[in-house]
C-alpha positions, 0 to 999 in steps of 0.5 A: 823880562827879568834877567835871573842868573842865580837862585838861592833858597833860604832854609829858614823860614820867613813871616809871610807878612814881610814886605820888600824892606823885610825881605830885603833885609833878610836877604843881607843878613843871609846872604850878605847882600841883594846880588844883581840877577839873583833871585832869593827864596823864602817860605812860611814854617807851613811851607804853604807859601813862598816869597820870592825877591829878584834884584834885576841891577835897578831895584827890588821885585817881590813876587809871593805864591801860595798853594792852595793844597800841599806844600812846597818841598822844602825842608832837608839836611842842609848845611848852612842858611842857603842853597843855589837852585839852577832853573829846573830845580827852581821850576820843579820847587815851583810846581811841589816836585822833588827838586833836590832829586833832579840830575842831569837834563832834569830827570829825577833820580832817587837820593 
């Protein structure tokens, strides 16, 4: 099992096409450098797509996931390239929930 201690959203769109190198490379320009444990989050401008680099302290995993209907949740007022997600948040994104409306034991409130 891969060890994830921290997850980042990028708010930026990537090129779906983009491979490990180019999502890699993404990553430090954001993010400043591929952390140990730490998964990164990208999405296409359709929001239709997603990729997901996990650096797991020995190399580099990339995983994509596309739905077939709808969109991830992605787009708010943020500023800055990135934003942390704990576990609930990453699992309610996964899904197409409200993930920036999850409280506490993960309930969903109303911003």
């Amino acid at each position: 099992m891969i060890r994830i201690e921290r997850i980042w959203l990028a708010t930026e769109p990537l090129d779906m096409r983009a491979g490990t190198e180019t999502a890699l490379a993404r990553v430090v320009q954001v993010f400043g450098a591929a952390q140990p444990h730490c998964a990164y989050l990208f999405t296409n401008k359709r929001a239709n797509r997603m990729k997901v680099l996990v650096h797991d302290g020995f190399g580099i995993w990339l995983a994509a996931r596309r739905l077939n209907r709808g969109r991830f949740i992605w787009q708010g007022n943020w500023q800055g390239q990135q934003v942390e997600l704990n576990p609930e948040q990453l699992q309610a994104l996964v899904v197409g929930l409200p993930w920036q409306r999850l409280g506490p034991d993960a309930e969903i409130r109303l911003l």
